[in-house]
N, C-alpha and C positions, 0 to 999 in steps of 0.2 A: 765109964767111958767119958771123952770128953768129946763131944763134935769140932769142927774147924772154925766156931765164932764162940766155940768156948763154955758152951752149954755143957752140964755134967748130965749122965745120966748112964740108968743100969738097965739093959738089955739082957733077955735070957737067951735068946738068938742069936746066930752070927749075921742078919742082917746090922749093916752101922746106919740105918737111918734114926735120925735125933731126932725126939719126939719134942720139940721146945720147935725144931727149924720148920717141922711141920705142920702145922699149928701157925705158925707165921707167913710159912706160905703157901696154906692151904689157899686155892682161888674162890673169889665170891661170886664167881659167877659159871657156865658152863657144865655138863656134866661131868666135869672131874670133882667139882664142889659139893657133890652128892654122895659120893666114893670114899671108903675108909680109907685111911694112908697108907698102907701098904698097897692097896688096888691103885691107888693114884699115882704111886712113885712108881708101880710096875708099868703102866701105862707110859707116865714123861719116860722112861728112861729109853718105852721101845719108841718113840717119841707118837705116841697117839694120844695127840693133846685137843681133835675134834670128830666129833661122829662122823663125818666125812672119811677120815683118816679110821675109826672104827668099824666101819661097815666094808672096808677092805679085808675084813679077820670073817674067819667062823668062829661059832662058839667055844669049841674046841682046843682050835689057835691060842685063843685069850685064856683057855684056862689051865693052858701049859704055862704062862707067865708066872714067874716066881712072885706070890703076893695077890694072885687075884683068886677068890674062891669062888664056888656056886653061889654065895648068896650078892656076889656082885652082878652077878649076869641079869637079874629083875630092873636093876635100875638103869645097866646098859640099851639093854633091849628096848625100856620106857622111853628112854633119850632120843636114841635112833628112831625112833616111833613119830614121835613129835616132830621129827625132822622126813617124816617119812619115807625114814631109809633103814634096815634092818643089818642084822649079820648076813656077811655069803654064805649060801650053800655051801655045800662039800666041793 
């Protein structure tokens, strides 16, 4: 595959996220920069780009997201924490 700035690359998936544009613009800061790229693009895309915006979900919610697993929910949860705000209930 080729991304839209041109990067090649072989995906076994039918997600098309480019692993060169990800890497580029992974953030340096926030908890999305703690996040593997698929958890992070599942995140931008539902646009939950701050624990404020995250602690609107339950746990649940976030891991019907295409791209985010069980083992993202520790560093979520930590995030929110530090900001001392959690997932919602049910």
């Amino acid at each position: 595959m080729v991304c839209e700035h041109g990067h090649k690359y072989y995906k076994s998936s039918v997600c098309p996220s480019c692993p060169t544009c990800n890497k580029e613009n992974k953030p340096k800061a926030s908890f999305l920069s703690k996040l593997s790229s698929p958890a992070r693009n599942a995140l931008i895309q539902k646009e939950v780009d701050t624990v404020q915006k995250l602690s609107k979900y339950t746990e649940k919610e976030i891991l019907n997201f295409h791209g985010i697993g069980p083992a993202s929910l520790p560093i979520m949860r930590a995030s929110l924490e530090e900001e001392g705000l959690s997932f919602m209930d049910k």
